[in-house]
C-alpha positions as CSV (number, residue, x, y, z in Angstrom):
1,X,0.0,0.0,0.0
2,X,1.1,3.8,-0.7
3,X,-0.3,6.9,0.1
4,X,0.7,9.5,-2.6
5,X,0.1,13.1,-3.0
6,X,-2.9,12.7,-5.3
7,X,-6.7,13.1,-5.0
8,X,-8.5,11.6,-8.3
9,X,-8.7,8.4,-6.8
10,X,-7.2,5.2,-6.2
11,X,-5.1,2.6,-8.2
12,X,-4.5,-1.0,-7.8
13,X,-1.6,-3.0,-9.4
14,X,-0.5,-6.0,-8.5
15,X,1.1,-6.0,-5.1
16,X,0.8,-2.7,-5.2
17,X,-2.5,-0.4,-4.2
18,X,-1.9,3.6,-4.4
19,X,-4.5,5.5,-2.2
20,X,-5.0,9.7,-1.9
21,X,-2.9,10.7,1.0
22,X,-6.2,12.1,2.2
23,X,-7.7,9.5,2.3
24,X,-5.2,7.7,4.9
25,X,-7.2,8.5,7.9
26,X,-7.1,6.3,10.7
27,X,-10.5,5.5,10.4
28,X,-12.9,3.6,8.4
29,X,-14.5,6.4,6.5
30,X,-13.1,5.0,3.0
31,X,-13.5,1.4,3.8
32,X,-15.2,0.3,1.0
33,X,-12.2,1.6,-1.4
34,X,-9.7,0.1,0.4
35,X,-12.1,-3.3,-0.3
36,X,-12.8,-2.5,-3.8
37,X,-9.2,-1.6,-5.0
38,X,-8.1,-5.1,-2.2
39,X,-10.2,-7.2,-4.5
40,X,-9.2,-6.3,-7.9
41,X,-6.4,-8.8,-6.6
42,X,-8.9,-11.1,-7.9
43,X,-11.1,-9.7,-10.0
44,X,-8.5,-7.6,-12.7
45,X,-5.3,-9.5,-11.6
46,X,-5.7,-13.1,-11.0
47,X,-8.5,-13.1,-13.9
48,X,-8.9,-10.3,-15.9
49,X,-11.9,-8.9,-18.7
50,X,-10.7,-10.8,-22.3
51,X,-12.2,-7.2,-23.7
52,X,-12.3,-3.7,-22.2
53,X,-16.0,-3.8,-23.5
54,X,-16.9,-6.3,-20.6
55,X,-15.0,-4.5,-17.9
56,X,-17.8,-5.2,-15.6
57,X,-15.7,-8.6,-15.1
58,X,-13.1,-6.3,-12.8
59,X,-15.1,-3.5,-12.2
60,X,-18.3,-5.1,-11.2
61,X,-16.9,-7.6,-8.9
62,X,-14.4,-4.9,-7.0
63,X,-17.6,-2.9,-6.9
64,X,-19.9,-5.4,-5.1
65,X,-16.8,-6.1,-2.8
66,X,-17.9,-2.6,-1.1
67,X,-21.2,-3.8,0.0
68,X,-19.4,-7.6,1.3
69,X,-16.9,-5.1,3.6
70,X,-20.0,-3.6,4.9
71,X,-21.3,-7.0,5.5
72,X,-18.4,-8.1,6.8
73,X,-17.7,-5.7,9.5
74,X,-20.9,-4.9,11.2
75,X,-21.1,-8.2,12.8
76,X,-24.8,-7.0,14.6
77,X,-26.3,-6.5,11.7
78,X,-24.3,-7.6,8.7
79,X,-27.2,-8.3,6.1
80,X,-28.8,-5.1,7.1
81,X,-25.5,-3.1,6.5
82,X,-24.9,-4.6,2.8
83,X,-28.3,-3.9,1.9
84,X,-28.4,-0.2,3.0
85,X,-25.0,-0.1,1.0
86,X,-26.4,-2.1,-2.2
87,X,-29.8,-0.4,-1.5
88,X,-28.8,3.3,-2.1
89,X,-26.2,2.1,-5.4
90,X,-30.1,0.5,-6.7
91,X,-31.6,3.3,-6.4
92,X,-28.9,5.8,-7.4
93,X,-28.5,3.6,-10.7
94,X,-31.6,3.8,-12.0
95,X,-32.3,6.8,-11.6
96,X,-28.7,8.3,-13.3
97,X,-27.2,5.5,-15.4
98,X,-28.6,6.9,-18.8
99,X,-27.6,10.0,-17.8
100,X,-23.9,9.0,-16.6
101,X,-23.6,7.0,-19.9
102,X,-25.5,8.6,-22.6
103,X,-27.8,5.0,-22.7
104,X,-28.1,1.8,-21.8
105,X,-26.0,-1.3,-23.2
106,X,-25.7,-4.8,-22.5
107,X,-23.0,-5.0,-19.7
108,X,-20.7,-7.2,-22.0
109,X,-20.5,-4.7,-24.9
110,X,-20.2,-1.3,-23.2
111,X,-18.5,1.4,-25.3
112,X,-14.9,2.2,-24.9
113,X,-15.8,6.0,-24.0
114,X,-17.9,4.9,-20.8
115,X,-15.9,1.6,-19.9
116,X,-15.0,3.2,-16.6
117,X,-18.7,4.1,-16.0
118,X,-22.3,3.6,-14.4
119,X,-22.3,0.6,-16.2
120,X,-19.1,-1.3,-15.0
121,X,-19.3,-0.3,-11.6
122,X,-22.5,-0.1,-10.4
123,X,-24.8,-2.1,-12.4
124,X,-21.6,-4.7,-12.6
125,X,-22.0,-5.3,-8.8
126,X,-25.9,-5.5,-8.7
127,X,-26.0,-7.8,-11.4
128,X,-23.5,-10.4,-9.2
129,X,-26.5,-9.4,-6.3
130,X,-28.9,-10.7,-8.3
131,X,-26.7,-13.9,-9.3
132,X,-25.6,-13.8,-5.8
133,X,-29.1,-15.1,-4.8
134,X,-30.0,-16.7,-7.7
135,X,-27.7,-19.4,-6.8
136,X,-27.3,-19.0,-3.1
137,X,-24.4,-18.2,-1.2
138,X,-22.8,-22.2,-1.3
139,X,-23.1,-22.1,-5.1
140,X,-22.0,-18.4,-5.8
141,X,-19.1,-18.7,-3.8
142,X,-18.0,-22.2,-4.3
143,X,-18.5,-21.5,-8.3
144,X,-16.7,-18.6,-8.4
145,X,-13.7,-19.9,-6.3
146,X,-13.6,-22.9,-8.7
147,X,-13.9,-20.4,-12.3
148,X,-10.7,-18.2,-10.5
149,X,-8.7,-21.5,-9.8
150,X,-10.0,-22.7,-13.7
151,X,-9.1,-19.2,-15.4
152,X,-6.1,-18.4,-12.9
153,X,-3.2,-15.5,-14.9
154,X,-5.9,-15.9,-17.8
155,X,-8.5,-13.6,-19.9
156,X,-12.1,-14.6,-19.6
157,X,-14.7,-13.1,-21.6
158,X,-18.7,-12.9,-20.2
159,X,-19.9,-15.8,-22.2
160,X,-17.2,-18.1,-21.0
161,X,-17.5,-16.8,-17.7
162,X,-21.3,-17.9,-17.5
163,X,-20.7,-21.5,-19.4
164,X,-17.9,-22.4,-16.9
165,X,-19.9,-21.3,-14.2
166,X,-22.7,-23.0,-14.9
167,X,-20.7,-25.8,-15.4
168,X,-19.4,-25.5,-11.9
169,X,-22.6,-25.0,-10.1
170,X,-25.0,-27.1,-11.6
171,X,-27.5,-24.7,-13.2
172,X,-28.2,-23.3,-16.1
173,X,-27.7,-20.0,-16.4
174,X,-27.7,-19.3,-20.3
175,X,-31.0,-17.3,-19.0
176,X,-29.7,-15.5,-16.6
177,X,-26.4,-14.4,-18.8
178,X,-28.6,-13.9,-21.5
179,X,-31.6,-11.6,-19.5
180,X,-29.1,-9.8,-17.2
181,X,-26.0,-9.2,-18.9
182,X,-26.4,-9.8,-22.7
183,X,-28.9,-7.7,-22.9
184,X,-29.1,-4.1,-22.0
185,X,-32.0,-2.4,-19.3
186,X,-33.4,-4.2,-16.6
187,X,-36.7,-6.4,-16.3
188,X,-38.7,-5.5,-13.8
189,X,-41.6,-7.4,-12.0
190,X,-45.1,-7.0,-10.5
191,X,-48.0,-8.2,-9.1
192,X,-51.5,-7.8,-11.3
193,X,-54.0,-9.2,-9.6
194,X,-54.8,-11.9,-7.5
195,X,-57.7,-14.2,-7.9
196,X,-59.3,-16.4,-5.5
197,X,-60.0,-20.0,-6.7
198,X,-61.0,-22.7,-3.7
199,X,-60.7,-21.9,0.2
200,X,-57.6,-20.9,1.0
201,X,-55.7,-21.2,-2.9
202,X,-55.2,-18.3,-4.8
203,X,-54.0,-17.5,-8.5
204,X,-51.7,-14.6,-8.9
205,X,-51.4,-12.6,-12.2
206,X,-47.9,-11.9,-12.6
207,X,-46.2,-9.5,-15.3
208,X,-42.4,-8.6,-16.2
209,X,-42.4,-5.5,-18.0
210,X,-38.7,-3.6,-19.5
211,X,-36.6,-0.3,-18.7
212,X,-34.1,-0.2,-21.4
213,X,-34.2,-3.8,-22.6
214,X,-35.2,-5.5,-25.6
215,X,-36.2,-8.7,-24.1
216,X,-38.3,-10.3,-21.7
217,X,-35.9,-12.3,-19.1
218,X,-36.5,-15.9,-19.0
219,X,-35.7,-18.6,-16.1
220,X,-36.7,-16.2,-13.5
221,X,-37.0,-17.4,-9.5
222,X,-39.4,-14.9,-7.8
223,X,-40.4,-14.6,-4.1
224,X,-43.8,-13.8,-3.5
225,X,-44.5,-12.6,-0.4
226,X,-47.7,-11.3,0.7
227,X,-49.6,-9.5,3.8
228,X,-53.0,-10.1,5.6
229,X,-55.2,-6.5,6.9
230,X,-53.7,-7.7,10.4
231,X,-50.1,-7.4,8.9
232,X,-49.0,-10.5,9.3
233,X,-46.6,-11.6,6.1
234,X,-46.0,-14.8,4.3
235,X,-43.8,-15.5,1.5
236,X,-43.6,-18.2,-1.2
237,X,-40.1,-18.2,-2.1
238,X,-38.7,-18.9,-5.9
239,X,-41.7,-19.0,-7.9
240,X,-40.9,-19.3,-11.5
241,X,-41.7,-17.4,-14.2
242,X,-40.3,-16.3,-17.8
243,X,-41.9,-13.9,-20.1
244,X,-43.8,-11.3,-20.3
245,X,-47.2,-12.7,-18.3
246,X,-47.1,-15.3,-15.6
247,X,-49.4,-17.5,-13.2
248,X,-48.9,-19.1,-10.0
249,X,-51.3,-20.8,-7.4
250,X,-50.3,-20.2,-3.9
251,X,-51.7,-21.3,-0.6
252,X,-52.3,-18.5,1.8
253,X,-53.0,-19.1,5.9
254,X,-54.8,-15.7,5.6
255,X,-57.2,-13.6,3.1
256,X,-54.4,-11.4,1.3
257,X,-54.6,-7.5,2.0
258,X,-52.2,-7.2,-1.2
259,X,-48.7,-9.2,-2.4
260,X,-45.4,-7.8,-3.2
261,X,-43.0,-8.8,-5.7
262,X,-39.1,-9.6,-3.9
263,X,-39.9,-8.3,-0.7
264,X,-36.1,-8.9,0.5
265,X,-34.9,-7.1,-2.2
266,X,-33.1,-10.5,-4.1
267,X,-33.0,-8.8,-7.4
268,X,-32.2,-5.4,-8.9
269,X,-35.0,-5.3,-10.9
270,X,-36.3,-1.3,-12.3
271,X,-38.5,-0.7,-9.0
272,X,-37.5,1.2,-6.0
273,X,-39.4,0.2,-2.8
274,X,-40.5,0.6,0.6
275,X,-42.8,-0.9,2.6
276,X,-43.0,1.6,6.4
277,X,-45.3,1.1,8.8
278,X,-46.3,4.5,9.0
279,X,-48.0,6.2,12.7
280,X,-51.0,8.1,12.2
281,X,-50.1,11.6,11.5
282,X,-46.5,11.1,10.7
283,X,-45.3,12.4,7.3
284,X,-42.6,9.6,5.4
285,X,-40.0,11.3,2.8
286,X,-39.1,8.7,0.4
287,X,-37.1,10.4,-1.7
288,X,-35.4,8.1,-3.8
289,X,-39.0,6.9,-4.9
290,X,-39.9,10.5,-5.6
291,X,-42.8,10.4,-3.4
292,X,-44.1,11.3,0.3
293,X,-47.4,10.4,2.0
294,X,-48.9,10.8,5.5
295,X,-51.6,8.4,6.6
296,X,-54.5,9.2,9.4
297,X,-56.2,6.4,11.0
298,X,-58.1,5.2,14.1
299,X,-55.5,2.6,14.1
300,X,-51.8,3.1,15.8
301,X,-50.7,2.2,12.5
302,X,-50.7,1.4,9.3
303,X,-48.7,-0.9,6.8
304,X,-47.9,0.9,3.9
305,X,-46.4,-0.4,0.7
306,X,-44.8,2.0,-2.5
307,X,-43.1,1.1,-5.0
308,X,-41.5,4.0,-8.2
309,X,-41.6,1.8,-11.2
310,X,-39.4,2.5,-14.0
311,X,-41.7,1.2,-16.9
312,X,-44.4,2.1,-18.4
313,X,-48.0,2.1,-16.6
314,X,-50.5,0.1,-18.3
315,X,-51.9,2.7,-21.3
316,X,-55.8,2.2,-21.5
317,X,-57.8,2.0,-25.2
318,X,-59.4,5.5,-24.5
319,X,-57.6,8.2,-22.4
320,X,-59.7,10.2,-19.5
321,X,-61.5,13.2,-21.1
322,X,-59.3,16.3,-21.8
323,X,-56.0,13.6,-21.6
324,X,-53.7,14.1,-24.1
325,X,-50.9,11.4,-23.3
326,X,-49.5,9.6,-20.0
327,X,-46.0,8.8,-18.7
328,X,-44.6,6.0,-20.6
329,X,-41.5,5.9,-18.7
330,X,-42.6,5.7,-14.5
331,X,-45.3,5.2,-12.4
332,X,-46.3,4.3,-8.6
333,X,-48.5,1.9,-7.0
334,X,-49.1,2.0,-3.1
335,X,-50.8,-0.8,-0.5
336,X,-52.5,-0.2,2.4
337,X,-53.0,-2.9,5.0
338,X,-54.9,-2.2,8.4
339,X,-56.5,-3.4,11.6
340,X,-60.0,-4.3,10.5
341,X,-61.2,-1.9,13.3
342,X,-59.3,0.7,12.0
343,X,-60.2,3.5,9.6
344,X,-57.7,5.3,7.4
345,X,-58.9,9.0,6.7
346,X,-57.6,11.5,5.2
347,X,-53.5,12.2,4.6
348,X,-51.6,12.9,1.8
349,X,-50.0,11.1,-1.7
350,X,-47.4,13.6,-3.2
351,X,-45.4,12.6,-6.1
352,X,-42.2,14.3,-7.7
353,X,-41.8,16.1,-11.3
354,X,-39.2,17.1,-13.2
355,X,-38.1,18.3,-16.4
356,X,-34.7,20.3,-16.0
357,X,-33.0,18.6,-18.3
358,X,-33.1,16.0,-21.5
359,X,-32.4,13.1,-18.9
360,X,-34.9,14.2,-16.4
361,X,-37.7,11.7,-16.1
362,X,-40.7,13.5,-17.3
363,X,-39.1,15.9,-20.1
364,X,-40.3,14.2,-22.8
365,X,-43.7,13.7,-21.2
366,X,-43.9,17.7,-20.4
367,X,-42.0,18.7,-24.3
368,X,-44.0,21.6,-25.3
369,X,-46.5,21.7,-22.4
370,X,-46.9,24.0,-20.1
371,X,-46.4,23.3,-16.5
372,X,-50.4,23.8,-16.0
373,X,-50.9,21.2,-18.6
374,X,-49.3,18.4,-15.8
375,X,-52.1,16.2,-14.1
376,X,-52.2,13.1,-12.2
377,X,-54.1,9.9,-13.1
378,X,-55.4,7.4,-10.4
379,X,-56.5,4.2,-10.6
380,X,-57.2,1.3,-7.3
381,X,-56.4,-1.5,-9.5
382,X,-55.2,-3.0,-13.0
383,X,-58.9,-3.6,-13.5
384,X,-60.0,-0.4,-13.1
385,X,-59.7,2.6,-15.4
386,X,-57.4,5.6,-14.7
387,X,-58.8,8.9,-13.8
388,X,-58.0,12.6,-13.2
389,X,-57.8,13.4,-9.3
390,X,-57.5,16.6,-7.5
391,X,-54.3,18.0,-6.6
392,X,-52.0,20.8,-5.3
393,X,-49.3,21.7,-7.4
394,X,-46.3,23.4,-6.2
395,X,-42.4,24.4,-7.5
396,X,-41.1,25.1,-10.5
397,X,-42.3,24.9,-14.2
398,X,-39.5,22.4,-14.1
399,X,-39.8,20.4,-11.1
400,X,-42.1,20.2,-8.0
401,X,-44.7,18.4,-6.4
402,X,-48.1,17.1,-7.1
403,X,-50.4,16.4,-4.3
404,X,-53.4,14.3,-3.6
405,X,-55.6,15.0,-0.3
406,X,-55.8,11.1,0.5
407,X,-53.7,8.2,0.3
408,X,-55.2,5.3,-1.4
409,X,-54.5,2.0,-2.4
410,X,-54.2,1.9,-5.8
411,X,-51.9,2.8,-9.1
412,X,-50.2,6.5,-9.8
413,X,-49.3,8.0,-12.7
414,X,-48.4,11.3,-14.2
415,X,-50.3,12.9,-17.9
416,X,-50.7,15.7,-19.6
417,X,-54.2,17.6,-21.0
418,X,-56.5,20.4,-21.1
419,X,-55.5,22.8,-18.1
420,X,-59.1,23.2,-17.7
421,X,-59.7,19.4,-17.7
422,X,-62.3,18.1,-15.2
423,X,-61.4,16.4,-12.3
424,X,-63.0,13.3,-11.7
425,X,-64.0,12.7,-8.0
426,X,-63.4,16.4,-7.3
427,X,-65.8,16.4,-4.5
428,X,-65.2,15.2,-0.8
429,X,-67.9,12.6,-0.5
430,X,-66.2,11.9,2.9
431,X,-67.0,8.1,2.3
432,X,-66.2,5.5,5.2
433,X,-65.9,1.9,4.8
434,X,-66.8,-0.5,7.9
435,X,-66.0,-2.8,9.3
436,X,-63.1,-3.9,6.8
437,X,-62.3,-6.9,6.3
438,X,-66.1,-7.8,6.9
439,X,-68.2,-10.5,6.6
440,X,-72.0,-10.1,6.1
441,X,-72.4,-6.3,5.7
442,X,-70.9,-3.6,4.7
443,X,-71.7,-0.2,6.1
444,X,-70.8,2.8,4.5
445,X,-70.8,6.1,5.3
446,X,-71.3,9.1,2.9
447,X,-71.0,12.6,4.7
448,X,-72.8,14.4,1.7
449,X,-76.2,13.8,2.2
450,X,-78.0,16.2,-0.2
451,X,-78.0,13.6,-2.9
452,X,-78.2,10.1,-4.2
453,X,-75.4,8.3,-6.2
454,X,-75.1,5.3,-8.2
455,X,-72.6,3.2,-6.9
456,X,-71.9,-0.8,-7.6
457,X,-69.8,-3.3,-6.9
458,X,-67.3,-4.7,-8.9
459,X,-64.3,-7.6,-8.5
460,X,-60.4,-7.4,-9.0
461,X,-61.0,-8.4,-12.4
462,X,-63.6,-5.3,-13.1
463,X,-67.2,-7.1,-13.4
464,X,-70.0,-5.8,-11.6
465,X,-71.6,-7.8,-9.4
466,X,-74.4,-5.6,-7.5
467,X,-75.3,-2.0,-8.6
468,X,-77.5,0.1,-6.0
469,X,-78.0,3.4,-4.6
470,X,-76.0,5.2,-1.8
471,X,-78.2,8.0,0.0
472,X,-76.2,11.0,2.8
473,X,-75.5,9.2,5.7
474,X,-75.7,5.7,6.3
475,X,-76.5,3.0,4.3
476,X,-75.5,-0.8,4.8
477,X,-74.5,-3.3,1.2
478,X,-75.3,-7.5,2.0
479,X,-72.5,-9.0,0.7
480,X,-73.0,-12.3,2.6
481,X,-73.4,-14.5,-0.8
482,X,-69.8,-13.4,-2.1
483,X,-66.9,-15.1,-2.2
484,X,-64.0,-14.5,-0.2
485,X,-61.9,-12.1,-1.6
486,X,-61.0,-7.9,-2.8
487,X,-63.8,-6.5,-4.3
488,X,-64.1,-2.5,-4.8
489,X,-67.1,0.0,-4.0
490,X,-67.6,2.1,-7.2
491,X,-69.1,5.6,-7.2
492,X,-70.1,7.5,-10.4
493,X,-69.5,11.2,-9.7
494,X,-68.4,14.1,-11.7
495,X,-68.4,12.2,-15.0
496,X,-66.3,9.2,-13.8
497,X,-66.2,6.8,-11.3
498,X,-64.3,6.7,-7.8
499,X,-63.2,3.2,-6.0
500,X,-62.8,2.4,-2.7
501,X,-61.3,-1.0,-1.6
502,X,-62.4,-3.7,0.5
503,X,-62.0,-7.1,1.6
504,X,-64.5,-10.0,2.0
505,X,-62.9,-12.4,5.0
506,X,-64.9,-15.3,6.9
């Protein structure tokens, strides 16, 4: 090791690692370089990239040796310290590596000009997460010790790299060399609907949907993990699924508030998420999701589940009136799971804009438009359509903040229209579901009670199963004869409809 009078960096040779003299401190504020530059002993000098193109080889592995150290040396918590490490490199990836590198590529033919980039470092090392738990820790570390003894003082290009170590292992992973690293982008995964079929089996809906690749991913192992409305969890671990739509039957020891897609955060797919369990009145920044909320409830808390999708939203056959076009490239989706004594009112959704510059995220949504033009589409499921709600708008033509006056389960997304375009569900009907969960009846509660509205309900998949007529005040829905399961409480106001959610449980 040498300090030298430099500050651009470090450098590793063999037997021979050059650090900053500043950054020779005592202390273990730069230990992740001292691990990245320590492993290129491996990773660069005992094997090395067969073409600068694939540099991912070197880079990629010195790079995920930064969350490993964290790992490593916080012995209370050592899988909570590489994921806070490996969490914020996600998250800071996605949202700057086509702005960093002018694009994305496949990480085994990166240009020359950006070998030393975004996509090398970074997406190198959450790549080897992802392949890290694909194969589990026995089989990623005994395969990898066994391809450094095989290719030892050699060049190894990504191809070979895979072939050997499949060989090694004992799986495949011609799918997983071809989805992840072959190929540029990321997949990304989510949940569409679930569908009861016979007591306590369900049928979920899956979908795998692209940021920046050309192909679906194929050979994927998903965890499935999903939450009751008391929050109790349960996942169903390596569920698999190629393509662009999947199925799987589960069995569930509880009626499912909602299910997430790689809870424990297995792959580096194009979705930042969080899942808080949010105190009544407490307002959660979470900022690399470009998004805040605050929840009120008669509850002490409340379980609450977003996730900033890099893909496009779902488009519908026929826009909302006055809609000109959505976002194609990001949208949100947010679960809510609760006591069923408990009553969620009120809060806040806010989502982020910004335009400032070509990379921004919504500067080709907003080309040409002015900044009153910018609305926000809601809808609480796949099955439902997407309509304009009521916000507050505040910031900068170029970037700032859209706000909704409740937070709902359901999908986010931003669009552009007619500034003048009508707001579906612009009125407060200050509408109360309860009890939820329920079994027999459902009682709700309209606080506008200077006129009737025609209301139904409808399933996960959209049909309607019972249409009626809600008055002011109270009014109480039989729903004694249907099946276990999430149904939704459709009011037409305004033009459009409004949906609240609830759940069927015996």
């Amino acid at each position: 090791y040498v300090d030298v009078n430099f500050s651009a960096g470090a450098m590793e040779h063999a037997t021979n690692i050059a650090y900053p003299r500043s950054f020779v401190t005592g202390t273990d504020t730069y230990v992740t370089l001292y691990g990245h530059e320590l492993f290129h002993h491996w990773f660069g000098d005992l094997i090395t990239c067969e073409h600068a193109e694939e540099m991912w080889i070197n880079e990629g592995f010195a790079s995920y040796a930064e969350p490993m150290v964290m790992e490593l040396l916080s012995p209370q918590d050592p899988h909570g310290a590489y994921m806070d490490y490996l969490r914020d490199v996600h998250h800071s990836t996605l949202k700057n590596i086509v702005k960093d590198d002018g694009g994305h590529y496949a990480l085994d033919a990166v240009p020359q000009s950006v070998t030393y980039g975004t996509h090398s470092y970074q997406k190198g090392s959450l790549v080897i997460h992802t392949l890290r738990n694909y194969l589990g820790d026995s089989l990623f570390f005994g395969g990898l010790r066994s391809l450094l003894n095989h290719y030892a003082f050699q060049n190894v290009n990504s191809a070979d790299f895979f072939a050997y170590l499949s060989q090694a292992t004992g799986v495949n992973l011609n799918d997983f060399y071809e989805g992840w690293v072959h190929q540029p982008g990321f997949p990304q995964f989510a949940i569409d609907s679930i569908k009861q079929l016979t007591g306590n089996q369900y049928k979920v809906y899956l979908q795998q949907k692209l940021y920046g690749a050309t192909q679906y991913v194929n050979g994927n192992k998903i965890d499935l993990t999903f939450v009751s409305p008391q929050r109790e969890m349960f996942t169903v671990y390596s569920v698999p699924f190629s393509g662009q739509y999947g199925e799987a039957v589960v069995t569930l020891p509880f009626v499912p508030a909602f299910g997430m897609v790689d809870f424990y955060e297995k792959m580096s797919d194009a979705t930042v998420d969080y899942t808080v369990t949010a105190v009544g009145g407490d307002n959660v920044s979470l900022n690399d999701a470009l998004c805040s909320f605050k929840v009120e409830t008669s509850s002490d808390s409340v379980l609450v589940r977003v996730e900033h999708h890099y893909v496009h939203p779902d488009q519908p056959e026929a826009l909302p009136t006055g809609i000109y076009r959505m976002s194609d490239n990001h949208y949100w989706s947010v679960q809510l799971a609760y006591p069923p004594d408990a009553t969620p009112l009120g809060g806040y959704f806010r989502v982020r804009f910004e335009r400032g510059n070509a990379y921004s995220l919504d500067n080709e949504l907003l080309q040409g438009y002015d900044y009153n033009n910018l609305k926000l589409l809601y809808r609480p499921s796949a099955a439902e359509s997407w309509q304009i709600v009521p916000t507050t708008r505040t910031g900068s033509p170029n970037s700032g903040y859209l706000k909704v006056d409740q937070l709902r389960s359901g999908q986010y997304c931003l669009a552009v229209g007619d500034a003048d375009a009508s707001v579906q569900a612009m009125e407060n009907l200050g509408v109360v579901l309860y009890p939820n969960p329920t079994s027999q009846t459902l009682n709700v509660w309209v606080e506008v009670e200077s006129r009737t509205l025609k209301a139904a309900v409808v399933d996960s998949n959209g049909r309607m199963l019972k249409s009626l007529k809600l008055k002011g005040g109270s009014n109480a829905i039989d729903v004694s004869k249907l099946p276990v399961g999430t149904y939704f409480l459709r009011i037409d106001i305004s033009g459009g409809t409004t949906s609240y959610p609830f759940l069927i449980a015996r």
